[in-house]
C-alpha positions as MATLAB code, in Angstrom:
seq = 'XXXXXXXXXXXXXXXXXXXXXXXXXXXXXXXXXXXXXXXXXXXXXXXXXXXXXXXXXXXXXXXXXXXXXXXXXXXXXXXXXXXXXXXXXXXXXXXXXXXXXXXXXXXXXXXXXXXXXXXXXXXXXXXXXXXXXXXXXXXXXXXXXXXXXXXXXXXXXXXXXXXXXXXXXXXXXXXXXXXXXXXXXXXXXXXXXXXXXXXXXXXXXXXXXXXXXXXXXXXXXXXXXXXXXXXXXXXXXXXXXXXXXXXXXXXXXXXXXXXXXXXXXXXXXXXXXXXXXXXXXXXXXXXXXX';
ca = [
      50.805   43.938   31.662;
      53.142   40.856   30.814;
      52.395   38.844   28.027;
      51.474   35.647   30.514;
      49.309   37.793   32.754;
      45.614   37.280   32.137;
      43.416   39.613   30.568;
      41.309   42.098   33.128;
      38.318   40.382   34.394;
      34.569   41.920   33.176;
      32.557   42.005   35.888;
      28.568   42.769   35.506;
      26.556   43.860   37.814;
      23.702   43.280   36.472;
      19.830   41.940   36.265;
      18.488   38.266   36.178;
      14.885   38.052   35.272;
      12.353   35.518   34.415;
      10.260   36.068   31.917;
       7.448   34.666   31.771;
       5.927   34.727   28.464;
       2.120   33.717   27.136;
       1.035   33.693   23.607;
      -2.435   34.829   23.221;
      -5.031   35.563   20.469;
      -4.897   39.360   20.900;
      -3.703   40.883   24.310;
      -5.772   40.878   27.163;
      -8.434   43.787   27.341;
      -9.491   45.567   31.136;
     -11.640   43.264   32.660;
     -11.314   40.184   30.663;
      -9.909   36.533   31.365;
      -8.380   35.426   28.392;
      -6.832   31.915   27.691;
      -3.289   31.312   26.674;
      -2.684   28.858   24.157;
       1.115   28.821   25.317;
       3.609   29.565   28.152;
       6.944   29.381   29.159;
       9.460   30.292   31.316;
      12.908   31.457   30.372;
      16.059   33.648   31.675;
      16.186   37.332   31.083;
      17.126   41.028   32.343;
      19.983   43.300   30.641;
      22.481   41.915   32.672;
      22.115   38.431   32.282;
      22.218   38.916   28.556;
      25.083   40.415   28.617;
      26.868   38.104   30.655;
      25.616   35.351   28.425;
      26.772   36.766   25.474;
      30.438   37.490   27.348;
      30.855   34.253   28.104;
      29.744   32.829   24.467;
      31.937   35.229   23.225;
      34.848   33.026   25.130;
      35.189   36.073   27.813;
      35.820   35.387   31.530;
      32.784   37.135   33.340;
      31.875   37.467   36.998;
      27.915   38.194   37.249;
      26.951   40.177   40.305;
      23.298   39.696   40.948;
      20.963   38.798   43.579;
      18.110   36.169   43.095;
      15.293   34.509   44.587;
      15.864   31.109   46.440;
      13.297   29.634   45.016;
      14.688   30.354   41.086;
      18.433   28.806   41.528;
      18.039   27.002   38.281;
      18.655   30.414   36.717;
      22.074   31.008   38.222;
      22.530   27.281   37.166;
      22.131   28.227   33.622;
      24.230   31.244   33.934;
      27.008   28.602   34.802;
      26.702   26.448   32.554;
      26.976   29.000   29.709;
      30.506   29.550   31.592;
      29.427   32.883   34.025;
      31.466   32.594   36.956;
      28.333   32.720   39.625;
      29.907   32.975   42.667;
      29.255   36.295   43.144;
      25.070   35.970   42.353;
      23.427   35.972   45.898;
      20.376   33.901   46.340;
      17.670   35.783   48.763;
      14.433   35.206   50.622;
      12.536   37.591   48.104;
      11.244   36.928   44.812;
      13.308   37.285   41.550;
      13.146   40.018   39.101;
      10.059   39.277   36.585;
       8.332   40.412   33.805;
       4.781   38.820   32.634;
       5.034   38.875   28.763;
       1.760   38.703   26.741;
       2.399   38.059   22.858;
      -0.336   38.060   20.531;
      -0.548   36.400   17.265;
       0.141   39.615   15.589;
       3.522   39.541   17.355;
       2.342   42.451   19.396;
       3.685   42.304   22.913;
       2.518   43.840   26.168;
       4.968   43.386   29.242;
       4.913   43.955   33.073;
       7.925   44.480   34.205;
       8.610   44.067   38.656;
      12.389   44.675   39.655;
      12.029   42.303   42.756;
      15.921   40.971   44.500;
      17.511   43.525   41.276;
      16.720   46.107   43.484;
      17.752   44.771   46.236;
      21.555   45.641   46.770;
      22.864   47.577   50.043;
      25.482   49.747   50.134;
      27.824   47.359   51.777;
      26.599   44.489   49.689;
      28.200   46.605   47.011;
      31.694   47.396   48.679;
      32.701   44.467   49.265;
      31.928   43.592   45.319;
      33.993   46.178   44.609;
      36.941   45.388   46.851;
      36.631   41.707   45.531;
      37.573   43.151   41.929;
      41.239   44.043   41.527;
      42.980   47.063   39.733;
      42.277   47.538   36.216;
      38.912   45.050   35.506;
      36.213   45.928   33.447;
      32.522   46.827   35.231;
      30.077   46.786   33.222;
      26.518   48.273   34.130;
      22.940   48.711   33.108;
      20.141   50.983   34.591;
      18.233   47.870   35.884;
      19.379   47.531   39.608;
      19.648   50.023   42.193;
      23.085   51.569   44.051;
      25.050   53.155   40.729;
      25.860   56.502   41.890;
      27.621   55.343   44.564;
      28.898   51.888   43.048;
      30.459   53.923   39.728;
      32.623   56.241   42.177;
      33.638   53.483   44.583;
      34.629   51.602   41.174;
      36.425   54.333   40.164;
      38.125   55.004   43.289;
      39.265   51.129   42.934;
      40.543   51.265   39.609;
      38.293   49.652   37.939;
      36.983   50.710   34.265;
      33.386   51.021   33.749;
      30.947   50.411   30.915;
      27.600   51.408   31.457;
      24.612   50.689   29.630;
      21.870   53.509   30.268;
      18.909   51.032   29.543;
      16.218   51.895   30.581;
      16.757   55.143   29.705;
      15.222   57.459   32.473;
      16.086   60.585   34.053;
      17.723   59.704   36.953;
      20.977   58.682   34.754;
      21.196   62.179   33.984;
      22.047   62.580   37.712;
      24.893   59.409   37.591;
      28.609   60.467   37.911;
      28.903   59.240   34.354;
      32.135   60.878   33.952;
      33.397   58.214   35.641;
      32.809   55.927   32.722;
      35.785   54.451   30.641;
      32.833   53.689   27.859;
      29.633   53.927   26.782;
      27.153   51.859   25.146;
      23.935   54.033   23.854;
      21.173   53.765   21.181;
      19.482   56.784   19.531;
      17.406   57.056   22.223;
      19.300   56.837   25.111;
      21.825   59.312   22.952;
      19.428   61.759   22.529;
      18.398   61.662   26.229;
      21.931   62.101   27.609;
      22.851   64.887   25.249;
      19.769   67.154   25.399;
      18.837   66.425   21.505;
      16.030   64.726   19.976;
      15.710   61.585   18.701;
      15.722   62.902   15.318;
      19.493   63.779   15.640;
      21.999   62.572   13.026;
      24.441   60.248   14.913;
      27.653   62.587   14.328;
      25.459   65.154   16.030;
      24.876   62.834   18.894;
      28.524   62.026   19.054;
      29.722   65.577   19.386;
      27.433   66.592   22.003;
      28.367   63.761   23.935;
      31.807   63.909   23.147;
      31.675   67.560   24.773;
      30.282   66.332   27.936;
      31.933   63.837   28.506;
      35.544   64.187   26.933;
      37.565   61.288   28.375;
      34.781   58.858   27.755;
      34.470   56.170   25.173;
      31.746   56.502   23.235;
      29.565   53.079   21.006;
      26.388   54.295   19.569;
      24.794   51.854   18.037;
      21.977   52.386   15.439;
      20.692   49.388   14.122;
      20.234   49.017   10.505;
      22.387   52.545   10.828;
      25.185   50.772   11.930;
      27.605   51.262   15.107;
      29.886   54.092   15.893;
      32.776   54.832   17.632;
      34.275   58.067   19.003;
      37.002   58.818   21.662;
      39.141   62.134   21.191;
      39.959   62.332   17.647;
      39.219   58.867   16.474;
      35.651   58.492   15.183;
      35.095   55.527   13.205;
      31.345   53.889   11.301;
      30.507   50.031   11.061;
      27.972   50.034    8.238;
      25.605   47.123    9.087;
      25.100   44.291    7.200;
      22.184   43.460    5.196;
      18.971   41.548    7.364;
      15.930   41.470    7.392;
      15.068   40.505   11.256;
      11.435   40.685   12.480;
      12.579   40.545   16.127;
      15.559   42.453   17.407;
      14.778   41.415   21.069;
      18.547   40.978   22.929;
      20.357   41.816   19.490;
      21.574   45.378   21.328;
      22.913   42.834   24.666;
      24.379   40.065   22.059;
      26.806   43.684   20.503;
      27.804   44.843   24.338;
      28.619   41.477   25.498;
      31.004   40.410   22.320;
      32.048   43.633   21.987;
      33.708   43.395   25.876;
      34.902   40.046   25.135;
      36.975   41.374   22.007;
      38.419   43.975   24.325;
      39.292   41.536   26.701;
      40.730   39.588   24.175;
      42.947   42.621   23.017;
      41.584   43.433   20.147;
      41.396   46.817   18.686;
      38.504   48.970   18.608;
      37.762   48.334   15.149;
      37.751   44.447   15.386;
      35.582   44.904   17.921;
      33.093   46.796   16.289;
      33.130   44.534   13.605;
      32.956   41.365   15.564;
      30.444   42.641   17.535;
      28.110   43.833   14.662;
      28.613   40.341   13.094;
      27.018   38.095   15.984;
      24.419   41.148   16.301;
      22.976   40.047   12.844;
      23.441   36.251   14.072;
      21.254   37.423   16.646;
      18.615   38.854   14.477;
      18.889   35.910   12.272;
      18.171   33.748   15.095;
      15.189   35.666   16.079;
      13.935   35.942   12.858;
      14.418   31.873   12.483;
      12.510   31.216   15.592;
];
């Protein structure tokens, strides 16, 4: 790549949800009507964390998505933040929501409804792919529908993949996730993908996956365990810094999405571990604050 040429694009296809959130006394028991003494209204889903926190990072990001009509303010913000949008389709069906009960314990019960996320056709997803050129980034999440088939038509294009297995259920196992350039995992997801349980130490974790999936980057992240990297014979640790957070709610979304953007940016593997650790605990701070 010539020193003028611009970095590879990160595109994500990935979820927008609403989430609607209520605070309540205690949550709602079977049968009950129960008043909420707050509400509002606010952007979420995986992907359009991430792509927030690529473009606050100073990344350029393409968000694929699909949305309802009806919720166009949410693209809106997306743009604002600096997401190229272009690429978010809005649809006659309703948005991707979850109904978010918080008590004044800070205990939280949540509905979850996947709505226009799952709403992508195959073609819908080829011509994404053939609007990407050699060499971007992809990054992905377990949160819309079409990813066996999107990750090797990405692959066939050139393009590198991240992928995100959150949720982690069992029909990643069944992904062509050796078609990944890099992974982002927790514990849990981890644990899932290489056969272990959650009680694994992380080096553990690394090796199995390592074995499975030899070419592939691997980022575990472990929270107050800190974030590691392994690819062939270069493992490295990011201790994590000192907090105290009482809500780590989009911290894990905040480390993907500044983690790309230092990758984009050129940086090397450990700048990007420790730039992305250091806006995690922003993140937690934040949260914490609020």
């Amino acid at each position: 790549m010539r020193d003028d040429a611009p970095a590879p694009m990160l595109h994500n296809l990935g979820s927008i949800n609403l989430d609607h959130v209520y605070r309540v006394p205690h949550l709602v028991a079977p049968g009950e009507t129960l008043a909420s003494h707050d509400y509002r209204v606010g952007l979420g889903g995986k992907g359009a964390n991430q792509s927030l926190a690529m473009a606050r990072a100073g990344a350029r990001v393409c968000h694929w998505g699909r949305l309802g009509r009806q919720d166009a303010w949410a693209r809106d913000s997306l743009a604002r933040a600096g997401v190229d949008v272009t690429r978010v389709e809005l649809v006659d069906e309703p948005s991707g929501h979850a109904i978010i009960q918080v008590d004044d314990a800070g205990e939280n019960a949540i509905i979850l409804f996947a709505g226009a996320n799952h709403g992508f056709r195959g073609s819908d997803l080829a011509a994404l792919v053939e609007g990407a050129a050699e060499g971007d980034w992809l990054l992905l999440q377990n949160e819309c529908n079409g990813l066996e088939g999107l990750m090797n038509r990405a692959a066939e294009r050139g393009l590198a993949i991240a992928f995100n297995p959150a949720p982690m259920a069992a029909s990643v196992l069944a992904l062509p996730l050796e078609q990944c350039r890099l992974l982002f995992i927790n514990r849990t997801e981890a644990a899932g993908l290489a056969g272990l349980g959650a009680d694994a130490g992380a080096e553990t974790l690394l090796d199995a996956l390592a074995a499975r999936l030899p070419a592939c980057e691997l980022v575990l992240t472990l929270g107050g365990d800190g974030a590691w990297y392994h690819q062939g014979a270069l493992r490295l640790h990011r201790p994590a810094l000192s907090v105290e957070a009482v809500d780590t709610t989009g911290a894990g979304d905040t480390f993907i999405g500044y983690y790309l953007a230092a990758r984009q940016a050129g940086l090397d593997v450990e700048a990007c571990l420790a730039r992305a650790s250091a806006v995690e605990v922003e993140a937690l701070l934040a949260a914490e604050a609020s």
